[in-house]
N, C-alpha and C positions, 0 to 999 in steps of 0.2 A: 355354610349358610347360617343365618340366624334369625330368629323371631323376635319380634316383642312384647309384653303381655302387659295387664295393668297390674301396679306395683304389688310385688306381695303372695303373685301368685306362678313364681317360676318352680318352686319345687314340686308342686299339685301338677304343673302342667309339663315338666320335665318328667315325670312319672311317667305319665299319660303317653309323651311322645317315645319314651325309651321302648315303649310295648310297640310301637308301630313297625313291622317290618322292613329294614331295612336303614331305618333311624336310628344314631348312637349319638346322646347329646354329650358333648364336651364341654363344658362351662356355661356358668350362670353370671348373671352379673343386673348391675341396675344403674343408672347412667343419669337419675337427678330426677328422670323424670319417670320411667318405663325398665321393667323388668326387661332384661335381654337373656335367652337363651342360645346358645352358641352349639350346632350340631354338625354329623358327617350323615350324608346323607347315599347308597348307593344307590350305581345308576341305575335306571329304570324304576325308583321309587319314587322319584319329585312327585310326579304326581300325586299323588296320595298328601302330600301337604293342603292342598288348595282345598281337603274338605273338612281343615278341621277350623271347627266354630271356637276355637277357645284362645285365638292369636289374633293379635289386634294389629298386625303387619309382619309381610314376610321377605325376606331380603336375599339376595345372592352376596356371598362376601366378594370383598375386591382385597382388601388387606388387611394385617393388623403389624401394629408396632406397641413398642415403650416408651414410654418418655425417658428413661435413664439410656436411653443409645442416643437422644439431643432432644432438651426440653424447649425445643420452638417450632412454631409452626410448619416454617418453609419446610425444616428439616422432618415434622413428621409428617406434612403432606408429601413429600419426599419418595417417604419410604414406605406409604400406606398405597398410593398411587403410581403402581408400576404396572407398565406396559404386556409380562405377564399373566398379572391376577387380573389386570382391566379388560383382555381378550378374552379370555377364560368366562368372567362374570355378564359382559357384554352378551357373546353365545347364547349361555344360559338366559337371560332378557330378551334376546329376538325371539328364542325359542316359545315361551310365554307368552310376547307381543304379537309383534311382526317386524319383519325384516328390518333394518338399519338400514337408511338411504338418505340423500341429501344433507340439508341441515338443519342436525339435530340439535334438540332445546333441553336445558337441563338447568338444574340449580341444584344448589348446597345446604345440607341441614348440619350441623354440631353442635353436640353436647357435650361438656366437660367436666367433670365431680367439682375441679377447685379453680381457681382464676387469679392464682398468685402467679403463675408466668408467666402467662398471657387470656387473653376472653376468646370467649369463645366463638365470638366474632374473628379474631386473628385468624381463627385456625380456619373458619370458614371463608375467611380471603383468600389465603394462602392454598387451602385445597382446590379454591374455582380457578386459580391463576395457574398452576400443576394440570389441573385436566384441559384449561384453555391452550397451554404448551402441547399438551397431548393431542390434542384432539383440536384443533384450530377451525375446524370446518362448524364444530359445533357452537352455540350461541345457548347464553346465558340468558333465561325466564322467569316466570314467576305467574301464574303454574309456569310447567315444564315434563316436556315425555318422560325425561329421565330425570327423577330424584336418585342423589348420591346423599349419602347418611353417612357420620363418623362417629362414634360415641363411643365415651370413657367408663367403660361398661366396667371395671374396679380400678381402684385405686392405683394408676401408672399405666393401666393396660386401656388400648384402643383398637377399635375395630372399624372399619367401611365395609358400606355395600351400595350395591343397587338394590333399590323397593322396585319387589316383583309386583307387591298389593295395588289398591284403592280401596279408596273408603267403603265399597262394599264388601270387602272380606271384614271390617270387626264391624259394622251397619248389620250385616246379613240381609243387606237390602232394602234396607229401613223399614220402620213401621209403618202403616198406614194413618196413626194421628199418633202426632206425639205429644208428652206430658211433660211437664217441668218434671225432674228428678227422676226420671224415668231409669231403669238398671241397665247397664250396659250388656248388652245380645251377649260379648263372649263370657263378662261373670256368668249370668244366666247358663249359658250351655256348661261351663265347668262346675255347675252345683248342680244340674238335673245328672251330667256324667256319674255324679258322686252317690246317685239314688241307686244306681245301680243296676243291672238289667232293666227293659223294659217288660212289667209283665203286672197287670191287674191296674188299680189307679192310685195316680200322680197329684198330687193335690197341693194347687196354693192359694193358702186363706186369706191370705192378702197380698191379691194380685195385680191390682196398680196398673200399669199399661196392659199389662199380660203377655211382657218379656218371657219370663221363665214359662208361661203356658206354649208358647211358638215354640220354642227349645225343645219344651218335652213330645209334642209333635213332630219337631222334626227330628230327634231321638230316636222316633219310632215306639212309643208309646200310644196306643189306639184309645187309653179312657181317661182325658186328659181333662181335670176340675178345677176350678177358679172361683173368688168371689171376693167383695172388698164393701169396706161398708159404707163403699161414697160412689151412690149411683151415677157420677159423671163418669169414675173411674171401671166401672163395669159395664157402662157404654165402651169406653176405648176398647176395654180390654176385648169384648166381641169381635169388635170390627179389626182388630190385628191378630187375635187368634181366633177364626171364626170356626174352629175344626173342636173346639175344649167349651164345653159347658160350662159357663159361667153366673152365679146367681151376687145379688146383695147380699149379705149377712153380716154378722157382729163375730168374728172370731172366737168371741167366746161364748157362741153359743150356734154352731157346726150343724146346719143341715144336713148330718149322717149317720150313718150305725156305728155303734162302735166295733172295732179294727177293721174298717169297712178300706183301708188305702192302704197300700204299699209302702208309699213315702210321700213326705211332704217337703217340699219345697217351696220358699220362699223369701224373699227382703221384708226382713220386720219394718214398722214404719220407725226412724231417727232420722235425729239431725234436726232442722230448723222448718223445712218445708211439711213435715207432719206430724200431727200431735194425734196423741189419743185421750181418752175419757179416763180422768182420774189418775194415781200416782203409776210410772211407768213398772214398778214392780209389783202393782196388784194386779197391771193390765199384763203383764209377761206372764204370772203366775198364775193366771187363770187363762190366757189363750195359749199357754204350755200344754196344762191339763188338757186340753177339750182338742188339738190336736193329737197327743197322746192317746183319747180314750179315738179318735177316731180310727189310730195306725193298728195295723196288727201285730203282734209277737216278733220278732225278728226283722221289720221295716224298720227305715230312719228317719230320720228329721236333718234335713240340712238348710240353714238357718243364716240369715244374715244380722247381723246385732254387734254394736258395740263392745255390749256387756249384760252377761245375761248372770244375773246373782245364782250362786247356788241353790238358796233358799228358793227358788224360783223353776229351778230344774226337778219333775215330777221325779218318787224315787223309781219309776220305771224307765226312766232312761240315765244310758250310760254315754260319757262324751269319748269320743273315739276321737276328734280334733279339734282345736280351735287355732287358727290360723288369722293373723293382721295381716289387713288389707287395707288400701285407699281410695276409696271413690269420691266423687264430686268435692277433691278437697277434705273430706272428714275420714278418721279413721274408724275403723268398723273391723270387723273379725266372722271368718267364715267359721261356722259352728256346723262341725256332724255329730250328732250324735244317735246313737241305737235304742231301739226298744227291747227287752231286754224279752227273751223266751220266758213261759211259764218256767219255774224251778231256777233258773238261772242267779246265780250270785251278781246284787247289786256291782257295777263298778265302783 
């Protein structure tokens, strides 16, 4: 089987899945567009996929091949598409669905790293022509019950599946109002993952739809706080986390006690669609501070930001990771980092 995740963030989330019971991931990879994880899954575990928030699609494989055994189409639709792996993956999709009957509808997705042998449209011809040989009863759509997926997940290596998903497994069921720029539900659940057990309060200062506030509710975090300092955005953020207390304020200046949260979690505002007041490193270096004075001893801060200057990191926190990412087109970097215990040596 394999997942896909947004670019950037397969080794956080190969971590995460190698702890699950019965999950041994086998290869990562990234295909132009989407992180791919590649795993063995045993049986009577599948289940246990369908509750994780942090995969943005999940797949039954059907085959993989190389391009150095014949770098064309026909021949890798060929050999990706056999009547073995297509029973075997099928199963697994009724399973999940419902039953196979009549005539079935499906269509073709490909991805491919390069397109000096051919596009990746070829390959996508040539695999629908291979399953319409196969499978003759079936008819070509657009939607379609069965999407088939092929992608060049590194450099020569290629994988198929069937997408067991829909858009509600990375949606999480959509919001109730949505925002321009709004964080994607799975980042969101893999940075509240990172806060750490659930236990005292969850806090993000600027929280925008109030993505990451649903997350840490459905987490299983009971004292969940929010606030942003554009009352249209703490309208939304109510009405889709209606369970997390949410108020107005200015970041840099925290309606709380200090080390009164656990952890803090959120999407700093970048990029194009939000500015702040004044030079972006006096606005970081002071809504550092005032998250920090509100965490206590040993919580964290996990951080969405570009680029967050040294000079700007309180010296009570130590960075434990920064990790590049991609959303909405712009690159960004997942930042954890610790508050450090009384007595504790600086990082």
């Amino acid at each position: 089987m394999f997942v896909t995740v947004v670019p950037g963030m397969a080794g956080l989330i190969s971590r995460m899945m190698d702890r699950i019971p019965g999950v041994q991931v086998t290869d990562v990879g990234f295909d132009g567009r989407s992180d791919l994880i590649l795993f063995e899954v045993d049986r009577g575990y599948r289940e246990a996929l369908w509750s994780l928030r942090t995969i943005e699609d999940l797949f039954v494989e059907v085959g993989r091949t190389i391009r150095s055994s014949g770098d064309k189409p026909h021949s890798i639709a060929r050999r990706i598409w056999r009547p073995e792996g297509v029973e075997k993956a099928l199963s697994v999709w009724a399973a999940d669905h419902r039953p196979l009957a009549g005539r079935m509808t499906y269509r073709v997705i490909a991805r491919v790293l390069q397109e000096s042998s051919f596009l990746r449209t070829d390959l996508r011809k040539a695999l629908t022509q291979s399953i319409s040989a196969e499978k003759p009863k079936w008819r070509f759509s657009d939607p379609a019950q069965i999407e088939v997926w092929v992608s060049e997940y590194q450099a020569g290596r290629l994988v198929a599946g069937l997408r067991l998903s829909d858009a509600s497994m990375r949606q999480h069921d959509g919001r109730e109002v949505e925002r321009s720029g709004a964080l994607r539900p799975t980042v969101a659940a893999a940075m509240v993952s990172l806060a750490g057990e659930p236990s005292g309060i969850l806090l993000d200062p600027c929280c925008g739809s109030g993505t990451i506030l649903s997350e840490a509710v459905a987490a299983g975090w009971d004292d969940v706080r929010g606030g942003d300092i554009d009352p249209w955005a703490v309208e939304i953020a109510r009405r889709n986390a209606s369970a997390a207390s949410v108020k107005q304020w200015d970041v840099r200046q925290l309606e709380l006690p200090d080390s009164a949260v656990s952890a803090v979690v959120s999407n700093l505002p970048f990029g194009r669609q939000f500015n702040v007041q004044g030079p972006m490193s006096a606005w970081l270096s002071e809504g550092l501070g005032e998250m920090v004075r509100v965490t206590r001893p040993g919580g964290c801060l996990v951080l969405l930001a570009p680029e967050i200057p040294r000079g700007a990191i309180p010296a009570q926190l130590r960075i434990r990771s920064k990790d590049p990412l991609r959303l909405l087109g712009t690159s960004t970097r997942l930042w954890v980092l610790d508050k450090i215990r009384d007595g504790s040596p600086p990082g």
